[in-house]
N, C-alpha and C positions, 0 to 999 in steps of 0.2 A: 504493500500500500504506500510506504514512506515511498520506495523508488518509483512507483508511476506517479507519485504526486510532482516527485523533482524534475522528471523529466517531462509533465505537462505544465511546470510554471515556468522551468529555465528560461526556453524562449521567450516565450512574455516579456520576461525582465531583463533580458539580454539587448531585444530588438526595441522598449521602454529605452534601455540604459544609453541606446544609436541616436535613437531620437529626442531622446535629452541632450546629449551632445552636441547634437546639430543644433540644435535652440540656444542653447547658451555660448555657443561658439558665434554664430547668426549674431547674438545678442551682441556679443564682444566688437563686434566688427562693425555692427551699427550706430551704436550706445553712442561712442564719439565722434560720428560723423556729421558734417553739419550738411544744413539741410542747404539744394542748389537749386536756382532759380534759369531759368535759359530764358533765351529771345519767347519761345512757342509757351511758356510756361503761364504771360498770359493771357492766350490766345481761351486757354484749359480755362481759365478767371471767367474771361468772359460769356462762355458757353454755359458754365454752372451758374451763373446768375440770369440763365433765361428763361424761362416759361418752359418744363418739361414737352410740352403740345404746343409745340412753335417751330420756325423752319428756323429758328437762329440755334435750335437744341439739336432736332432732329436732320435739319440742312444744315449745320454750320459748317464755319471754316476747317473742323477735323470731328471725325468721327464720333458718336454721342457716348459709348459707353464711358473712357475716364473721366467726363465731365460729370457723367450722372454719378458715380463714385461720389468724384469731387462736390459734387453738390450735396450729397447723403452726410457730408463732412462740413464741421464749422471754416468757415472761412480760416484756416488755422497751417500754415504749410505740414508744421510738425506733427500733428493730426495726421495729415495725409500720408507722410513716409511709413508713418505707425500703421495705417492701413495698408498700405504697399508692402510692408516688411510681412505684417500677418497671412495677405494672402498668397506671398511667396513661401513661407512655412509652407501653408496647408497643400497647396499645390504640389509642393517636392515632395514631402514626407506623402500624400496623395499616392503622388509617380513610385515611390521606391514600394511603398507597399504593393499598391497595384500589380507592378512589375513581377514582384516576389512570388505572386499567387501563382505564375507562370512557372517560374522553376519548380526542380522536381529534389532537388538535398537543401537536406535546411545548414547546411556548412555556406552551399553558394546566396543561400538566400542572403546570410548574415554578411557575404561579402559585398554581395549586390547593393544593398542597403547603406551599407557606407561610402561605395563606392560614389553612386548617386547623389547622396545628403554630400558627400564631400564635394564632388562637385559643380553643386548648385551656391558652396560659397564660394568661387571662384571671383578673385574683384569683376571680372568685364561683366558679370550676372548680378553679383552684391550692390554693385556700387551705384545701380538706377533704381535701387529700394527708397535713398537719398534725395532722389531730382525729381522735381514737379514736372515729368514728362510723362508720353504715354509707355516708353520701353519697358518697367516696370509691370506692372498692369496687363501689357499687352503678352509678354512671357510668360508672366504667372498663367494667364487663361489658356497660352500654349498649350505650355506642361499639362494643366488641369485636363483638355478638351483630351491629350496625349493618355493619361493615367486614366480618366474617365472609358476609354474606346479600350484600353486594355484590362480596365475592367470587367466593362460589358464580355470581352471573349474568355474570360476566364468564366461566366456563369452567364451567359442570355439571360436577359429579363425583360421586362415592359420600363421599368423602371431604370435601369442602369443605362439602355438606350437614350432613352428621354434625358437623363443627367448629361450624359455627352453629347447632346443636340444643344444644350441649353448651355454649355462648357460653351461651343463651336459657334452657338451665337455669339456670344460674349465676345469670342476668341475675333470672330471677323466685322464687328462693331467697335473693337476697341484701335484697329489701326488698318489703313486704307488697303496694301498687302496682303493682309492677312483671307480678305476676302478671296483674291485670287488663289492665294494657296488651298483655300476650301474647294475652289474651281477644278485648279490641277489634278488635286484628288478624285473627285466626280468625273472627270474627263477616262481616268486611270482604270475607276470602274465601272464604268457603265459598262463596256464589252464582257466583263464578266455578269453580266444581267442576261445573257444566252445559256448558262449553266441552271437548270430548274431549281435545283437544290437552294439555289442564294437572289433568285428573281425578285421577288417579293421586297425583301428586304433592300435590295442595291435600289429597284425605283424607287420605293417608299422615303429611303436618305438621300436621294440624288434628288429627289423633286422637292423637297423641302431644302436642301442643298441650296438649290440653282434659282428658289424663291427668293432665299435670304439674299442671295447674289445679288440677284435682282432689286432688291431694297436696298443695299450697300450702294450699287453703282448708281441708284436714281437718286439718291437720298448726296453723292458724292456729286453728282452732275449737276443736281438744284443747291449744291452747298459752292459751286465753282472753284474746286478743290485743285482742281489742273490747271486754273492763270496762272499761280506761282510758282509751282515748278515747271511749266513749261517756259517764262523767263527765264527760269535757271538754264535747262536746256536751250534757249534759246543761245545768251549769250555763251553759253560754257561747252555748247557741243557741235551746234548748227552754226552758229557764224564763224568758228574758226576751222570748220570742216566746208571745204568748197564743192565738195561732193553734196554732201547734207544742203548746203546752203543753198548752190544750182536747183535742187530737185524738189524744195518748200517754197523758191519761188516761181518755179513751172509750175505747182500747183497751187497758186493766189495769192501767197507770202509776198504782202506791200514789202517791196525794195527800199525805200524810201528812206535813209538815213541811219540803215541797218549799221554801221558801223559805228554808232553812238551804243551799240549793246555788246558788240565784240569782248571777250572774255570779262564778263559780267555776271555777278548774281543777280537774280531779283531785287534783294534788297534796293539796290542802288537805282535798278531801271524802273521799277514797279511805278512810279509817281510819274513818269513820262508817259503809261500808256492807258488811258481813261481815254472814258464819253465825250468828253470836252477838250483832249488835246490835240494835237497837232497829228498823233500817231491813231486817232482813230478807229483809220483804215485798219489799221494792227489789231489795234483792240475787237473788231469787229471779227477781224478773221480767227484770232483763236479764239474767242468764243464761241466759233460758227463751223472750223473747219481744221484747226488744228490738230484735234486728236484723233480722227480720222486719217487726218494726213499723214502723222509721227505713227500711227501703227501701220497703214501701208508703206509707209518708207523700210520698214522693217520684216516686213513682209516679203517686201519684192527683196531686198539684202538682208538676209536671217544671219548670213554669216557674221556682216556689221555688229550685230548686236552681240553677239554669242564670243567675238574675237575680243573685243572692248572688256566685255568682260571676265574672260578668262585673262587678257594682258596684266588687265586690276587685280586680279582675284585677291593678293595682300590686301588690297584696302579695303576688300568685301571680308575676308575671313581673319585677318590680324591687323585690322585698323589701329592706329595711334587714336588712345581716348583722353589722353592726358589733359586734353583742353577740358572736359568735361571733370576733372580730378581736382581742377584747383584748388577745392577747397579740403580738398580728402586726399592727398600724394600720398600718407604713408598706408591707406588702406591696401595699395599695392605692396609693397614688403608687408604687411599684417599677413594678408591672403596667402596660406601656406600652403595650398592645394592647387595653383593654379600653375604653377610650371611644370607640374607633374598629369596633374588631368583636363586642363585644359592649354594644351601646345600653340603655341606662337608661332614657332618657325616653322616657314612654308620647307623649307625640305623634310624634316620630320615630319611635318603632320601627313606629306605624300608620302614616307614610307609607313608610317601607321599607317594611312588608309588601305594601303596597300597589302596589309600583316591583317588588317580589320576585314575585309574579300577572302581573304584564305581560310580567316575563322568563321564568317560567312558558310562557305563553304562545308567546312566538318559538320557546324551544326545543322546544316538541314537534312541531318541525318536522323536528328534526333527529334520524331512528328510530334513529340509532346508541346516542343518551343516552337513549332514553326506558326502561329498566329504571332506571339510575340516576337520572332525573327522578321516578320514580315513587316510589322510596326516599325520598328530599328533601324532596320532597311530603307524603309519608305521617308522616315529623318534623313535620312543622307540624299536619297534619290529627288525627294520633291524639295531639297534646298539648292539644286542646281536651276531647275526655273524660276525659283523667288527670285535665288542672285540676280538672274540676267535681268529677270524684273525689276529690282529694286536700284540697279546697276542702270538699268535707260530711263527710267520712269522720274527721275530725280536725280540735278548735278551738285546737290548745297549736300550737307552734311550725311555722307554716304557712310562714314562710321559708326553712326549710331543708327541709321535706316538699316542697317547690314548686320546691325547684333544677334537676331533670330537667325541667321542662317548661319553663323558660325555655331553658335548653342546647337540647333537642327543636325548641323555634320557632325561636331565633338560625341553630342549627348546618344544619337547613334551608335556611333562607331561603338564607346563603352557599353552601350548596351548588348550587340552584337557579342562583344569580346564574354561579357559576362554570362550570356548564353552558351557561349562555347566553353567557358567555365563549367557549366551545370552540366553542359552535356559529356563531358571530358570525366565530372565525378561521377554521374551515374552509370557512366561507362566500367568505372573500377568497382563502383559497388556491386552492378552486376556481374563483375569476373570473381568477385571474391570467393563467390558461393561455387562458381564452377571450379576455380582452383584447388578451395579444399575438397569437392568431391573428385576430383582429380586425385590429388593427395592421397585421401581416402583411399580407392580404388586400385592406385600403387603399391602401399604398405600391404592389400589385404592381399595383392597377387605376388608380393615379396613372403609374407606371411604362408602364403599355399605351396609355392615352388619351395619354400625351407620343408616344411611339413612332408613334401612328394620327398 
């Protein structure tokens, strides 16, 4: 009785003792951080003090979920991180449980679980807990939407689906991308809606999917979400590309003293191109005909797009954040997990990825993890079209637009690796029992040939 009771509370207390850890560790790393304000921080202001049933809430200038957060919260910043901090807890500790329920030795589970909680403190993750933006907020309901759909596969229910549709709302209201990444996936399965077994289910999510889609991109089109970054694009991509530039003014891009935007942000140009100025003609056309035109340009040159951004790829997947640190430098030497589990250097993290395919590889041998293999997978695979997207779609502050897809490749990969962990011990536990009946069967036919 004593030993079945210790070995049904050990874990409890063990996988308690992980996630206490991670909280008070979290804690340490927050506690003295001061809170950071950016340009977009009060953009978040002004949204939260709208009318929840208004086009300044639901069309505004950035998406309505952090704002309605924000509004649920006292006008108070340090409020706000306190919230950002908790539902970053919940979400991780979420993902590494969730996860767990997938493996099949509770030795990997307990690795998996640190490995995970470790790192989710990693600074380029910890450090938007801090800043009145949406990076925060918008990871958390990643992860969440991520733990939730690996939930749902480890026990089907009515219930658990529903939690992960309501994650993935969350997840594609909270930042303008994230919508398209719900897309990519929808796109990914629907051919498997030809298999009977998973019909049902794949329309049933794809059409509620492709609704919300649908409310994202209308709710972004009446919010006029694309004037300012396509300034950006304008001065920072198109006028000093003669290619790009020839090919947007074949297609109605007023000429007209375009070189007043030549290597320019928005910031600087925005005030020249209104109702009332001189540029008009400008104004009229991206409003009218711009984003049509920027997605056939790419269209008819896929490669443009795909080449740009693989050339970048450092600033997409090891971007310098340090502008965003001023006030927190030393949370970077705090963060003692992060040059171990989350890799910087672009040669390293290609031959990890590359050791990350081979472990790929052994585990899908092992059917127990291949729903969770497939999840892990699909972090890596669907952060190749965010990149390229998040890479044309926007030329101002591509480091922090580009956070999610480094998280997406990293958090992958380890997941993968820790699969092939699981699958590697239950490989040995299952030889055990044959060895000693090996054994066994040796000694008794050593035992018989003495006896003859």
């Amino acid at each position: 009785m004593r030993m079945h009771l210790v070995k049904t509370v050990r874990p409890s207390v063990i996988y308690f003792f992980i996630i206490l850890s991670h909280f008070l560790y979290s804690l340490a790393l927050f506690v003295p951080s001061a809170v950071t304000r950016s340009g977009d921080s009060g953009v978040y202001d002004y949204m939260a003090k709208a009318p929840i049933i208004s086009k300044a809430f639901l069309a505004g200038p950035r998406p309505p979920v952090v704002p309605l957060f924000y509004k649920m919260i006292p006008h108070n910043d340090d409020a706000r991180t306190w919230f950002q901090l908790v539902l970053y807890l919940f979400c991780w500790v979420f993902l590494a449980v969730a996860f767990c329920l997938h493996l099949t030795c509770q030795s990997s589970r307990y690795i998996a679980m640190v490995v995970i909680l470790a790192f989710s403190t990693s600074y380029r993750i910890m450090m938007w807990n801090r800043i009145i933006l949406s990076e925060s907020i918008s990871t958390s309901f990643y992860i969440g939407t991520l733990a939730a759909f690996l939930w749902y596969l480890n026990r089907p229910s009515t219930a658990r689906i529903s939690m992960a549709c309501l994650c993935a709302l969350l997840m594609m209201f909270a930042r303008e991308t994230n919508a398209f990444l719900v897309l990519f996936v929808v796109l990914v399965l629907l051919p498997f809606a030809s298999i009977k077994r998973f019909r049902s289910k794949i329309i049933i999510i794809s059409s509620i999917a492709l609704c919300l889609f649908s409310a994202a991109l209308i709710s972004s089109n009446v919010g006029d979400r694309w004037f300012f970054p396509f300034l950006n694009l304008l001065g920072k991509r198109i006028t000093v590309d003669k290619v790009m530039e020839r090919y947007f003014i074949q297609h109605g891009m007023p000429r007209k003293n375009l070189s007043l935007f030549h290597n320019k942000y928005g910031t600087k140009t925005r005030i020249l191109v209104t109702p009332s100025s001189p540029f008009r003609d400008l104004y009229v056309w991206i409003h009218h005909s711009s984003k049509i035109t920027y997605a056939r340009f790419f269209l008819e040159h896929p490669n443009l797009a795909v080449e740009d951004a693989w050339f970048y790829k450092k600033y997409i997947l090891s971007p310098d954040l340090h502008a965003y640190l001023s006030f927190n430098r030393d949370l970077e030497s705090k963060s003692l997990f992060t040059k171990i589990l989350f890799p910087e250097s672009m040669s390293w993290l290609g031959n990890w990825l590359i050791f990350v395919l081979l472990c790929a590889a052994y585990a899908m041998t092992n059917r127990d993890v291949r729903s969770a293999l497939i999840i892990a997978l699909g972090n890596i695979l669907f952060a190749v079209p965010l990149a390229i997207l998040i890479w044309n779609a926007d030329a101002m502050e591509i480091a922090r637009h580009s956070l999610q897809v480094g998280v997406m490749v990293r958090l992958g990969g380890w997941l993968v690796i820790l699969i092939t962990v699981d699958s590697i011990a239950k490989q040995m536990h299952l030889q055990k029992p044959l060895a000693a009946k090996a054994e066994l069967n040796s000694s008794q036919s050593e035992t018989a040939s003495v006896v003859n």
